[in-house]
N, C-alpha and C positions, 0 to 999 in steps of 0.2 A: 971250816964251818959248813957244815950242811942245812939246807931249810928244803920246806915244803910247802906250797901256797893252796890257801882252800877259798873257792869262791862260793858262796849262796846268792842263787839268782831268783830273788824275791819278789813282789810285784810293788812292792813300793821303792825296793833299791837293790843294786847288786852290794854286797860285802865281801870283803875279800881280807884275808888273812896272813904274815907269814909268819910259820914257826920256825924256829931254830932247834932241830931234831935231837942235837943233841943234850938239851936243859931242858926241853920241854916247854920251852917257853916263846909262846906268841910275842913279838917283838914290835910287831907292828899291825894296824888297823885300816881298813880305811872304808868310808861306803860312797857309792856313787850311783844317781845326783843329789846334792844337796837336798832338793826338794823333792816330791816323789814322784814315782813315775807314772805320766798318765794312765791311767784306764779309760778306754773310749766304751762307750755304749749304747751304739747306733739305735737299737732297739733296747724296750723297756726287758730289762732280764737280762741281756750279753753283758758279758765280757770280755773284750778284746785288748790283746798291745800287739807291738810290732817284736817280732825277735829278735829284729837285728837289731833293736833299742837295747836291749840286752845285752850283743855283744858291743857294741860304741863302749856301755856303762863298766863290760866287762875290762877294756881296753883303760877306761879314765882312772879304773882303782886299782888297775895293777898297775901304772905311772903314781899315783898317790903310793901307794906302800914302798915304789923306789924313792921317793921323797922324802918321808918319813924317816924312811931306814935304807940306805942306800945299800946294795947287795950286787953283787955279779952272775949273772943268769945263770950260768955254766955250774951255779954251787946249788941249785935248785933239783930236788931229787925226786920231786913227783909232785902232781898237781892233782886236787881232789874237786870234786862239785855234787855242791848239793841243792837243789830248783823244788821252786814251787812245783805241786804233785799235781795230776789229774788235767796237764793241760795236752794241747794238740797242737801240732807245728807239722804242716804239710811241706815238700818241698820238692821241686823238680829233678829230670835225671844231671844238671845243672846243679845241684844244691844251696838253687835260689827258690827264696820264701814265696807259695803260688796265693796266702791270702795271710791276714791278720791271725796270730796264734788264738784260739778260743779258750780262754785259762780255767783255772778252778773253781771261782765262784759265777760263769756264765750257767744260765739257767736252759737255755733253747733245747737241749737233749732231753730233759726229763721225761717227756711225753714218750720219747721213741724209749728209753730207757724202761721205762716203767712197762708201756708194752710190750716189749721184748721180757720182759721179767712174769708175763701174765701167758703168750705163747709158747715161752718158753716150760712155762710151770715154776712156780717158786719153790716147789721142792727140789727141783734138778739144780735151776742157779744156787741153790744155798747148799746143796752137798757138793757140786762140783766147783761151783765160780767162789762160793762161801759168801755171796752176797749179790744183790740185784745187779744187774746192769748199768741201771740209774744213771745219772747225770754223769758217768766218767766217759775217759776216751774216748772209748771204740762206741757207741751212743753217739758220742760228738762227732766221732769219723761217718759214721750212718748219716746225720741230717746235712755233712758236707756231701756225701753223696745222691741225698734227695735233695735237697734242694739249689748247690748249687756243682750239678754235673760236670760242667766245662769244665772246671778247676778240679774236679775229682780224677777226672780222666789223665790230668795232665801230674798227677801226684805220683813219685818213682818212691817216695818212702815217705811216712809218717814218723814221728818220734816227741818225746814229750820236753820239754823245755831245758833240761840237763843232755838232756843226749843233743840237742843242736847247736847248744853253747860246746858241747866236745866236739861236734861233725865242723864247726868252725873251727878250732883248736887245731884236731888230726888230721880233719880232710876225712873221715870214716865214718857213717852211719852206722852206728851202733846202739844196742839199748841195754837190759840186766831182765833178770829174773824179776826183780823185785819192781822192777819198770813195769815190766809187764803185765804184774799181779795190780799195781795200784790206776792201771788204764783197765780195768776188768779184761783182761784177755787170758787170763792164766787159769788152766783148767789142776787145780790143788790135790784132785784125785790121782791124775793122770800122769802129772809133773811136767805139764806142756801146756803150748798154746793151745787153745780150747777150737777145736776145728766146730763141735758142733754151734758155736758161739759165732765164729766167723761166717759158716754155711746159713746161718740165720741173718746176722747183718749185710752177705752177700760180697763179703772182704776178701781179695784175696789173701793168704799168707806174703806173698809176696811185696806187698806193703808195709810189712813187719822190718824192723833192723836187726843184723844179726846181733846172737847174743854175744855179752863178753860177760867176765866175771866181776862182781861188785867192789874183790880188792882184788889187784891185779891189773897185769898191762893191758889198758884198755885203745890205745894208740901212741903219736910220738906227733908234739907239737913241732908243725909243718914251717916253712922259711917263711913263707906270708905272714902266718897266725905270728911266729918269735917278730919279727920286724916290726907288727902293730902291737905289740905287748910292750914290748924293750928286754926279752927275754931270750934265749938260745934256744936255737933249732934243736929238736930231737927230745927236750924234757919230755917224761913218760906221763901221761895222764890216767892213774892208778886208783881211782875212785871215784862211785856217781852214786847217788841216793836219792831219794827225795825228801823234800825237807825235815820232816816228821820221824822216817827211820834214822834219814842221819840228826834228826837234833837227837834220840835215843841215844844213837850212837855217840854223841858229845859229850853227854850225861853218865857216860857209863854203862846205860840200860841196856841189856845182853841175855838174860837170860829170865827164864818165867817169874813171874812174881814180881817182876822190879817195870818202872811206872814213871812216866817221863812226860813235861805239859808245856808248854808254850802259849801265850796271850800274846803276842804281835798284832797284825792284820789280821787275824782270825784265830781263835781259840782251840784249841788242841789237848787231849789227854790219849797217852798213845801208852798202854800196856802190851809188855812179850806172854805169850806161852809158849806152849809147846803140843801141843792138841787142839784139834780141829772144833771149834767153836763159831758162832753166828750168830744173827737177831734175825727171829724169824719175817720184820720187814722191816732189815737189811737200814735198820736207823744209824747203825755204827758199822765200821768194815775191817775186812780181816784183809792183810797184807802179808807178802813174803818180805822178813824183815832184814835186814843187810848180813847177817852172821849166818841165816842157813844153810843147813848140809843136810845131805843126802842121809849124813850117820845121824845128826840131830839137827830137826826140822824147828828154826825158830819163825812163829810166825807175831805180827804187830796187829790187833785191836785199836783203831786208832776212831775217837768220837771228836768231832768239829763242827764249832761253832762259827762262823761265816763276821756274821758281826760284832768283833769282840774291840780289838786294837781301832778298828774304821769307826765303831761309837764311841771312842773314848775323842779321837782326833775329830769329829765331827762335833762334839760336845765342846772341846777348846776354841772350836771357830765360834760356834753360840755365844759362848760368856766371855768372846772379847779378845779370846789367842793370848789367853798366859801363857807362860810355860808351864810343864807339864810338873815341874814340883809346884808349884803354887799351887796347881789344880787339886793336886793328891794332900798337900795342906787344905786349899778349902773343903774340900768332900769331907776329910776326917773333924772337919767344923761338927756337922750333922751327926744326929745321935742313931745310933743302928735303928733300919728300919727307915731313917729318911722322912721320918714322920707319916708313915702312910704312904709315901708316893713310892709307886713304883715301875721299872721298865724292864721292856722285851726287847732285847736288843736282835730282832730277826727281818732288820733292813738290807742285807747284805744279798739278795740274792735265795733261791730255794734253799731250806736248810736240811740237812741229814737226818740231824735227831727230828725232824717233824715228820719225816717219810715224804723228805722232797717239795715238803708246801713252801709255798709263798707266804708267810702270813703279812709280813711287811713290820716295823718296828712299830709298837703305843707305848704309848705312856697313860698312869692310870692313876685318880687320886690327887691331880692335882688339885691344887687349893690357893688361890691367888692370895688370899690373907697369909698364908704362913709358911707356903715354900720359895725359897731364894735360890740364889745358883748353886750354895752349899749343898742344898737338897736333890737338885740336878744332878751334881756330878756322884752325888754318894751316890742316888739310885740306880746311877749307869753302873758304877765299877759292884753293886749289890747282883745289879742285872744281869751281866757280863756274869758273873761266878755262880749265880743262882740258874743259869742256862748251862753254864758245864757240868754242875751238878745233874741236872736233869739227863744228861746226855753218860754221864756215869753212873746211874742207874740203872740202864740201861745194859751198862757192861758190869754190873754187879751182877743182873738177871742169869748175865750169860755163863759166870763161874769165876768172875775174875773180880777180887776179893784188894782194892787198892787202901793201904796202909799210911803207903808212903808216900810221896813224887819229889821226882827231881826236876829242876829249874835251871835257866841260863838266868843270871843278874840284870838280866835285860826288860825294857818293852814295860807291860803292865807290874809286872814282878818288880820293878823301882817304885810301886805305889806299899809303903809301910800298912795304907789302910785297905788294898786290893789284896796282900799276904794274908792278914787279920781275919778278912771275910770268907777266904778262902779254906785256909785251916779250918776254920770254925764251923763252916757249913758243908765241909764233905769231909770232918773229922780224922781230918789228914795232917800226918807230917810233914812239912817242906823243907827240904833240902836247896840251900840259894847254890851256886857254883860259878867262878869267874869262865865262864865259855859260853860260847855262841854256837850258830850254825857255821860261820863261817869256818874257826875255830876248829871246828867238831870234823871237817874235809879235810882242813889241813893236815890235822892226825890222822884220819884215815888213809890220805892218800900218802906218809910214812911204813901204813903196814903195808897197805897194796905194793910200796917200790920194796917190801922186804928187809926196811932197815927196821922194824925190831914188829916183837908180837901183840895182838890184838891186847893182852894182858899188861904189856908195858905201856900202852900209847896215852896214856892219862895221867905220866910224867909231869909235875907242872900245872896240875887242875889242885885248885883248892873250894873246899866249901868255904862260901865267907859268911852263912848264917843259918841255923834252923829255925822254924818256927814251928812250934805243934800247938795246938787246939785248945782251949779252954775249958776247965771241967766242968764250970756252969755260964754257959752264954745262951742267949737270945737269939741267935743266928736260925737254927733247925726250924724253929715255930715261925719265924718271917718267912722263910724259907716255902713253907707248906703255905702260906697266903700264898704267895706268888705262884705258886702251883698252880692251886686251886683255882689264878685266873686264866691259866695259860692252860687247863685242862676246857676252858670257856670256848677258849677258840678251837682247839684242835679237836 
């Protein structure tokens, strides 16, 4: 028996997977910690964790999945990973961590980002970078350089949150194409790091890690890394993505036309094509998707929403910490609409689809006479879909025409009445699916070690529901109210 383990290193938890390659089928689960993992926020707007909190969590879930399903290392044929996107992990010629990683939804870069998108000209970023600078990486690697030098000086490579869970793994700094496109460093014209990108942040290339291939031998898990795992020296680590391509990739999503969403910690609708597409300010972003070639260029559209999963969990500590079915029974208490109240779920940090503002979460309409908590939670999971809507608008402008989406069974997609509101107000069909992100590495890192093709590796994936749209519902017209206040603020 052959398996293959896939980890997603999340910011609430790591996940980790293993399948048995030959039936296709995930056999065991597991996520670590229990609770989630802190996010520190020394300042109003950062977002900071530790990376090596990541590999501890990394080390507890791969001991949970021998637990679970006890297995011998030696029968393990490649290792996949797929991490939160758009973060920053500095690290010495040592390959110890020189400050706190700066993740995805930290705001501190905007400012440089946005300038750099104005000196630059926003006609060069968006034909060449295919979208602003903005709050990602190499933005975040700039304000480590201004502001805090000493530690910048002492930095031998940067790399984003998957590539440092492998550099612990193989012992090698490495990163992907597609790494590099979703830290804004990849110049889409050229098929390269964007020198004039760098020459303007004042980066060397040298700080860059080399590249490897998205499937393919990416290194060989070292005696240290197997001894703190419980796993054998030499397994091949044959897969990296970030969370977004590879949840695509879990989903099946591969090729133009097909359209892939996640509601975790933050909301996600991530479409393929195949031609060079933008928003002229860069509210949604274009990524090198994990399948591109040189003969056929796939690239990922992906629109996020910040506060999507973090206001639903934040709404369970208000009305008391049910669990999360009760919550999804009370909200479908509430009739569409919530009676008038309704919220902006844009507490999370600067958002994309605003063009990087702040606005901060409201709530609007309340009415002390006649809303209760059912009213609460309907208007959050309304909010939450009424924001990814907005943000898919946005990629309808751009040419990309979403029918359908696919789904992992997971996170918000277990709310019967978050399916409901979502079909119905972006007249979408959904497609449920038993897989995750974790899931989604593990298969991938089966094709990287070679044992079968991109085409087979979804062996074992079933849909277990659709849901399509109503041909007369109320959803479209609520929908354009909450617009119409969220056009107030912006």
């Amino acid at each position: 028996m052959r398996y293959t383990i896939g980890y997603d290193i999340g910011s609430s938890s790591v996940k980790a997977a293993l399948l048995d390659t030959d039936t296709g089928k995930c056999v065991a689960t597991a996520i670590s910690p229990a609770q989630e993992m802190p996010m520190h926020a020394p300042v109003a707007g950062w977002a900071e964790q530790d990376p090596e909190m990541w590999w501890q969590e990394v080390q507890h879930a791969t001991k949970k999945l021998q637990q679970i399903h006890p297995f011998d290392g030696s029968a393990v044929a490649g290792i996949g990973i797929a991490y939160q996107m758009h973060g920053l992990v500095c690290v010495d010629k040592e390959q110890q961590v020189l400050r706190p990683a700066i993740i995805w939804c930290d705001s501190r870069a905007v400012e440089i980002g946005n300038t750099a998108f104005e000196k630059l000209s926003p006609n060069w970023c968006l034909q060449y970078l295919l979208n602003s600078p903005g709050n990602f990486t190499a933005s975040k690697l700039r304000w480590v350089q201004e502001y805090e030098p000493a530690i910048y000086e002492r930095i031998d490579k940067v790399m984003l949150p998957g590539d440092f869970i492998a550099m612990r793994l193989t012992g090698d700094a490495a990163t992907t194409i597609s790494g590099l496109s979703e830290g804004i460093f990849w110049d889409f014209s050229m098929h390269q790091v964007s020198p004039v990108l760098l020459k303007h942040y004042g980066i060397s290339e040298k700080l860059l890690s080399n590249v490897v291939p998205t499937f393919g031998l990416q290194g060989k898990v070292t005696a240290q890394a197997a001894a703190l795992l419980g796993l054998a020296p030499g397994i091949p680590v044959t897969y990296r993505a970030g969370d977004q391509p590879n949840n695509a990739f879990s989903l099946n999503v591969l090729q133009p036309g097909e359209a892939a969403t996640t509601a975790g910690t933050s909301g996600v609708v991530y479409a393929v094509h195949d031609h060079i597409a933008f928003d002229a300010q860069s509210r949604v972003n274009t990524f090198v998707h994990v399948n591109d070639t040189a003969a056929a260029h796939r690239n990922g559209v992906l629109m996020c929403l910040n506060g999507t999963g973090i206001l639903n969990s934040w709404m369970r500590t208000l009305v008391g910490k049910p669990s999360y079915e009760e919550m999804n029974a009370l909200a479908a208490v509430a009739p569409v609409g919530a009676r008038g109240l309704k919220i902006y779920p844009f507490g999370n940090g600067a958002e994309r689809i605003l063009a990087n503002k702040e606005l901060g979460a409201s709530l609007k309409g309340l009415n002390f006479n006649i809303h209760g908590r059912e009213h609460m939670l309907r208007a959050a999971q309304e909010g939450i879909v009424f924001a990814l809507k907005y943000g898919m608008d946005i990629m309808k402008d751009m040419g990309l025409n979403i029918s359908r989406v696919r789904a992992g069974h997971a996170n918000m997609f277990l709310s019967p009445l978050f399916r409901e509101v979502f079909a119905n107000t972006a007249d979408v069909v959904i497609e449920l699916y038993n897989t995750d992100g974790a899931q989604g590495a593990a298969r991938a890192a089966g094709v990287g070690a070679g044992l079968y093709a991109v085409e087979d590796a979804f062996k074992g994936m079933e849909c277990l529901a659709t849901i399509e749209p109503e041909a007369n519902n109320s959803y479209k017209e609520i929908y354009e109210e909450w617009l119409e206040g969220l056009k107030k603020e912006i």
